[in-house]
Rosetta silent file (secondary structure, phi, psi, omega in degrees, C-alpha in Angstrom):
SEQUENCE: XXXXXXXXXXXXXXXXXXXXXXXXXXXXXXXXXXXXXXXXXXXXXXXXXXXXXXXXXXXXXXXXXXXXXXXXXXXXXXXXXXXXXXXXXXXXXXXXXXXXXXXXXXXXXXXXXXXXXXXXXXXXXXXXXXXXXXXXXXXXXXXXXXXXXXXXXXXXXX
SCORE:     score description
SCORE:     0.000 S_00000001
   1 L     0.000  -38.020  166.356    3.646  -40.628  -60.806 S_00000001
   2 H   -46.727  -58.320  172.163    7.280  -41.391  -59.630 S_00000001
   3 H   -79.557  -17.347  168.379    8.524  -38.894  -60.966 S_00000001
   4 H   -36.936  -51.328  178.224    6.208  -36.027  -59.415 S_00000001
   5 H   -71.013  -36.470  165.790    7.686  -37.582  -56.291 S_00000001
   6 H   -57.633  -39.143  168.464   10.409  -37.927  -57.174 S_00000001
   7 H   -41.767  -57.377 -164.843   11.295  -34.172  -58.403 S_00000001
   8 H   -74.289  -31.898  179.020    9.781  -32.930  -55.286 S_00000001
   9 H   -73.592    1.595 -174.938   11.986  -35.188  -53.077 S_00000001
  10 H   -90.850  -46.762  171.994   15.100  -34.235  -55.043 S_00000001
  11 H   -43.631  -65.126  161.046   13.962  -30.417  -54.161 S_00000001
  12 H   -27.991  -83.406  168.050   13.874  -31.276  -50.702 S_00000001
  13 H   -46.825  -24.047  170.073   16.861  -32.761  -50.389 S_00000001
  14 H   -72.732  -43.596  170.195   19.004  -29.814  -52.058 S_00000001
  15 H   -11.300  -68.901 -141.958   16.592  -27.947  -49.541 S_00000001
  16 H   -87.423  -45.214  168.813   17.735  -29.451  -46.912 S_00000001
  17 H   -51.484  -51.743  163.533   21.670  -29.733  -48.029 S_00000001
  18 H   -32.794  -65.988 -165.547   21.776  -25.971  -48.392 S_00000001
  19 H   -64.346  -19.548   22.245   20.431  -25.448  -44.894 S_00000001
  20 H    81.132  -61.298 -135.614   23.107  -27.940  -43.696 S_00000001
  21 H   -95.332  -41.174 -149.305   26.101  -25.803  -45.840 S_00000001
  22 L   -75.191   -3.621  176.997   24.876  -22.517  -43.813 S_00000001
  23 L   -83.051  -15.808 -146.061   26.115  -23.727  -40.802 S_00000001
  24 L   -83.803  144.459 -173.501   29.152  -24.774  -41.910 S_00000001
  25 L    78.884    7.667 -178.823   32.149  -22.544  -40.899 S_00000001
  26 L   -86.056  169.519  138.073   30.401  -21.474  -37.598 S_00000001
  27 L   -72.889  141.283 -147.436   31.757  -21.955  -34.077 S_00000001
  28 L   -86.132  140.156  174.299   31.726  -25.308  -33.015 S_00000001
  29 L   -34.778  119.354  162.589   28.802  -26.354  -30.468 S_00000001
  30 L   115.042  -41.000 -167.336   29.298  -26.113  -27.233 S_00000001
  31 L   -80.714  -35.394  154.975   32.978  -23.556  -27.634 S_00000001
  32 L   -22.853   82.312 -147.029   30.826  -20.197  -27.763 S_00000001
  33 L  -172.999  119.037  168.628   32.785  -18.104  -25.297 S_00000001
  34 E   -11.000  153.250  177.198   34.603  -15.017  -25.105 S_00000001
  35 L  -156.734  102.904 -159.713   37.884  -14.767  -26.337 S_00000001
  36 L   -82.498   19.440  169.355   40.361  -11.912  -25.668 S_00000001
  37 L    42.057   70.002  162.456   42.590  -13.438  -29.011 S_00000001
  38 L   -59.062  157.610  163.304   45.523  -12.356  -26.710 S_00000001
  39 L    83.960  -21.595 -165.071   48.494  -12.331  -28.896 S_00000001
  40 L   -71.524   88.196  160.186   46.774  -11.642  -31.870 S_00000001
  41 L    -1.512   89.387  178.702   48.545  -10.370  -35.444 S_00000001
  42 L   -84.565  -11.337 -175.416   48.519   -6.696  -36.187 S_00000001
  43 L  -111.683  126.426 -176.182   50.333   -7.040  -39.758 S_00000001
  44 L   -69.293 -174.154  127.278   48.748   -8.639  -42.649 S_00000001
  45 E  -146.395  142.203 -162.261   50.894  -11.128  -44.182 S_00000001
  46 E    98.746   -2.721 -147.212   50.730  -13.110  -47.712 S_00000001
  47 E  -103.186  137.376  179.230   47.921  -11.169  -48.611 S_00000001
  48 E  -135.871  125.039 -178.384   47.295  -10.269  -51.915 S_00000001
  49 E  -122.968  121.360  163.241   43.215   -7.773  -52.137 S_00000001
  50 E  -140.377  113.405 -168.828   41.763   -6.354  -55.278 S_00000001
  51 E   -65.733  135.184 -172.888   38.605   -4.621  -55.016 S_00000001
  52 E   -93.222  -48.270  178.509   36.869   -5.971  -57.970 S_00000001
  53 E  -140.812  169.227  156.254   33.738   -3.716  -58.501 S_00000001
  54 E  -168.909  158.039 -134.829   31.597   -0.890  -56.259 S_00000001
  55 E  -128.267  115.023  151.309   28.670    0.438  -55.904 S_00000001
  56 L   -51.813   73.951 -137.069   28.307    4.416  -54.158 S_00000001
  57 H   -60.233  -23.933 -171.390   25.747    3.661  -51.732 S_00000001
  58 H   -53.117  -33.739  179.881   24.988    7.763  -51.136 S_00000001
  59 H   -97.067   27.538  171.186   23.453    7.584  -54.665 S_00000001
  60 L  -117.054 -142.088 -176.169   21.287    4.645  -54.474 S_00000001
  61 L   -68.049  -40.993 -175.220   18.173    4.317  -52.581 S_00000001
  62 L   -60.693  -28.137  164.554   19.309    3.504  -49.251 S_00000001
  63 L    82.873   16.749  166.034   21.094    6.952  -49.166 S_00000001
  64 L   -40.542   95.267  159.131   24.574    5.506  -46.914 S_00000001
  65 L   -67.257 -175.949 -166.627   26.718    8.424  -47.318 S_00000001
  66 L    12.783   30.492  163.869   30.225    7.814  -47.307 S_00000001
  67 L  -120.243  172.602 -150.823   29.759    4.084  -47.779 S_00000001
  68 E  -154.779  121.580  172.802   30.604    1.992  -50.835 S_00000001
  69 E   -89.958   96.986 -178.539   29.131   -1.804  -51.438 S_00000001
  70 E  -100.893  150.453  161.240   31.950   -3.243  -52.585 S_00000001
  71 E  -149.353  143.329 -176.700   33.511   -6.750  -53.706 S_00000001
  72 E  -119.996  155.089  173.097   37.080   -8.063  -53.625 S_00000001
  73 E  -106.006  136.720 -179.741   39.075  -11.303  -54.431 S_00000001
  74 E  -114.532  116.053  173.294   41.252  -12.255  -51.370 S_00000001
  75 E  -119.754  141.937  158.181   44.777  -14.654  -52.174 S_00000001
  76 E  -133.245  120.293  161.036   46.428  -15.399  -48.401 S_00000001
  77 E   -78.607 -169.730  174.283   49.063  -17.628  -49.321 S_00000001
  78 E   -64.333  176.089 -159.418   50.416  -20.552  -47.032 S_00000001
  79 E    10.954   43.200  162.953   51.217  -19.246  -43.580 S_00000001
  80 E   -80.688  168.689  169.991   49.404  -15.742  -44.341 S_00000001
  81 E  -160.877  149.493 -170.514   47.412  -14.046  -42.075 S_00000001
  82 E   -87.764  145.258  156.282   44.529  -11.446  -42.314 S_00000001
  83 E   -74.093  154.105  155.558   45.274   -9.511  -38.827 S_00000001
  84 E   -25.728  118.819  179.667   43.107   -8.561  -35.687 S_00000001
  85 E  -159.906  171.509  176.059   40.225   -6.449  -36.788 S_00000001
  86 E  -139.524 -166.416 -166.300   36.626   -5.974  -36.373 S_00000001
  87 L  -123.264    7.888  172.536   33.527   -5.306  -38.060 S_00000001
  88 L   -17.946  -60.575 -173.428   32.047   -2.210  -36.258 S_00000001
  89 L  -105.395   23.487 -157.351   31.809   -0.156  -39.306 S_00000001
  90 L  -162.366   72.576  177.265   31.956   -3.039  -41.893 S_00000001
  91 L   -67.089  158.254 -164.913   29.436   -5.541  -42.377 S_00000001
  92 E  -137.702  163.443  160.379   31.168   -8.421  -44.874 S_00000001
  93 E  -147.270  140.156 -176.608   29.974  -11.855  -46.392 S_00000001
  94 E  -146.097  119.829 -157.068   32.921  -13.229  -46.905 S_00000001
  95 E   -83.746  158.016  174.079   33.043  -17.045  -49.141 S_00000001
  96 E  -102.902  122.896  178.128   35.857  -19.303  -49.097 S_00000001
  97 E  -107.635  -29.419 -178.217   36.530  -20.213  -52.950 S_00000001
  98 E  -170.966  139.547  168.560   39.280  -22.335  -52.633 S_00000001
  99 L    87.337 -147.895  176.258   41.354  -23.994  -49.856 S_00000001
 100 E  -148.881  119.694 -175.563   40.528  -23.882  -46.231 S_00000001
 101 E  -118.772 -165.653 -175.619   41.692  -21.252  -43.209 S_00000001
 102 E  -132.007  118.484 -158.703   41.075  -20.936  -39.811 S_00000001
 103 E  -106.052  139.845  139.447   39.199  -17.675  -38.043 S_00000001
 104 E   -83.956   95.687 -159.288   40.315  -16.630  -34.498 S_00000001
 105 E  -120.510  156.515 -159.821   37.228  -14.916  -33.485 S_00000001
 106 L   -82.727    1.775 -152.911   36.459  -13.004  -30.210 S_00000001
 107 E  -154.671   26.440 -161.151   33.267  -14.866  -29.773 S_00000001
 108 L  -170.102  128.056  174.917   34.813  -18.510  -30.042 S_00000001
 109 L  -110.087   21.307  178.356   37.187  -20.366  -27.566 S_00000001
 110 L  -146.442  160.614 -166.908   38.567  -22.542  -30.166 S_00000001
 111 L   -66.503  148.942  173.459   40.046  -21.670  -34.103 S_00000001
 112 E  -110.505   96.327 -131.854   36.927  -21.795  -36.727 S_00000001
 113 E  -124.017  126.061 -174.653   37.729  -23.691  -39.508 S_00000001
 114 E  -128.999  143.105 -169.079   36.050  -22.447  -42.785 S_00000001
 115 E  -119.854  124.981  158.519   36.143  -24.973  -46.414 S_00000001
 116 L   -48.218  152.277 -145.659   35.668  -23.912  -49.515 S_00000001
 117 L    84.120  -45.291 -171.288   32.192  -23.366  -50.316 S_00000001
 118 L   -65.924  143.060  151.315   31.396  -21.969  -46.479 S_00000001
 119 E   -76.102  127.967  148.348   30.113  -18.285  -46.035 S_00000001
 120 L  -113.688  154.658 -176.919   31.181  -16.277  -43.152 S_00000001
 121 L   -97.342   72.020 -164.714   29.056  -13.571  -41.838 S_00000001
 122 L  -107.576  137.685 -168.233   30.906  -11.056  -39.915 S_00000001
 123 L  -128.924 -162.969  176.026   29.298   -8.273  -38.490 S_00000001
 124 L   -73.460  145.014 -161.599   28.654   -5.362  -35.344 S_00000001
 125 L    64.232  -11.151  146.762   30.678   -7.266  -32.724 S_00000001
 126 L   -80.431  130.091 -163.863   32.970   -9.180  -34.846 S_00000001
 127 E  -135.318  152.437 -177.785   36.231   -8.889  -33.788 S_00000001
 128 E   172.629  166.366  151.363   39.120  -11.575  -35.494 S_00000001
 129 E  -132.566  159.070 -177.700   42.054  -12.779  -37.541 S_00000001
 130 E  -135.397  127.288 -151.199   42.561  -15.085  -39.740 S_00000001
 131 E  -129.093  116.778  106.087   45.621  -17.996  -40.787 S_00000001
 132 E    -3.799   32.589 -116.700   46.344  -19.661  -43.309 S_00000001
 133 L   -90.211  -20.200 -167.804   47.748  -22.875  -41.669 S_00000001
 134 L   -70.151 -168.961  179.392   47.913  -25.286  -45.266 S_00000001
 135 L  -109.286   -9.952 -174.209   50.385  -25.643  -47.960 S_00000001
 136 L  -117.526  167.212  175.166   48.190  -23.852  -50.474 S_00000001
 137 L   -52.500  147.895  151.102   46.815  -20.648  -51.450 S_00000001
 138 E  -111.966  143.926  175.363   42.864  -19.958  -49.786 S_00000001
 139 E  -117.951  158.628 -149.673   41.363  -17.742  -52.616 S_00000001
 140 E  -149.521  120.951  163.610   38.290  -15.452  -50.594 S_00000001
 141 E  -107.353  152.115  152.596   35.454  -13.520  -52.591 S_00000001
 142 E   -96.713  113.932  155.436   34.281  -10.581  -50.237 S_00000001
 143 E  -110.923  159.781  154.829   31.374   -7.953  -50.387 S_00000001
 144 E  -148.047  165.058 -177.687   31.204   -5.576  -47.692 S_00000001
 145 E  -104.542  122.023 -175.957   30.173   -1.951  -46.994 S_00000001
 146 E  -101.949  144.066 -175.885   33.129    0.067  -46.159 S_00000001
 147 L  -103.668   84.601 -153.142   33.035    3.318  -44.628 S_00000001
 148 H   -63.923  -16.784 -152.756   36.201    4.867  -46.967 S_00000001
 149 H  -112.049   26.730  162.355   36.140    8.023  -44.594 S_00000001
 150 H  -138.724   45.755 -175.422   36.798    5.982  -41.564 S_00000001
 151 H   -49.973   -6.252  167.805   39.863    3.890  -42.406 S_00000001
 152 H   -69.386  -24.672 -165.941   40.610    3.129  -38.761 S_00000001
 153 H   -75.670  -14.083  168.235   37.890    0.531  -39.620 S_00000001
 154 L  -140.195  138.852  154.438   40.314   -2.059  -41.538 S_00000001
 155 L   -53.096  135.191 -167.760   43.833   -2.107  -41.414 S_00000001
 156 L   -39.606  140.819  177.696   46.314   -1.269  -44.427 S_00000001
 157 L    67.650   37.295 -168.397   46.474   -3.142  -47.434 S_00000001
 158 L  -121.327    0.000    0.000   43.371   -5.284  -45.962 S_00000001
């Protein structure tokens, strides 16, 4: 009989740890507040992007022309930086695999600090850069839908 309870309470708890992790990498309570990220990095630097795989969305069901589901591995070395950009045209998931960086986001009045493991979710109305503030590499997996036939929508080499 322990363990049935037990089992279920182990379920829980992962449950509950997940739901816990998704927050993680957010703006911090209470800091939600414009931000016009005055100042703000138009040139990547450090960056090393390699689209890994992609999918033509115009041929699947969903019909997207001229978009592409794609995923890339992201290296920002120390003191890189992804430059000001937004997400109009570009929804992303975008995981932290190793090290930890900091997002400047348009919609935050303090730096966002994301840890390996954390997802971010950037979207319509994300606007941001991102730094590389450590001594180490951050390595980044990405999918996003890219619009190739709008290239104003990310910046070069991004």
């Amino acid at each position: 009989m322990s363990t049935l309870i037990s089992r279920p309470s182990i379920l829980l708890a992962c449950m509950l740890a997940a739901g816990s992790a998704a927050h993680a990498g957010e703006c911090p309570a209470g800091k939600a507040a414009a931000n016009a990220l005055a100042g703000a990095p138009s040139a990547p630097i450090g960056i090393t992007d390699t689209e890994l795989a992609a999918i033509d969305l115009a041929n699947e069901n969903v019909k997207l022309s001229q978009r592409r589901l794609r995923m890339r591995h992201m290296t920002i070395a120390p003191g890189g930086v992804v430059p000001l950009h937004d997400h109009a045209d570009r929804p992303a998931l975008i995981m932290v695999t190793a090290g930890q960086i900091y997002e400047n986001s348009s919609k935050c009045s303090v730096p966002i600090l994301h840890k390996a493991g954390d997802v971010s979710r950037e979207f319509l109305g994300t606007k941001h850069w991102w730094k590389n503030e450590t001594s180490s590499p951050v390595e980044l997996t990405i999918a996003d839908i890219v619009n190739d036939k709008k290239p104003e929508t990310m910046p070069k080499d991004m």
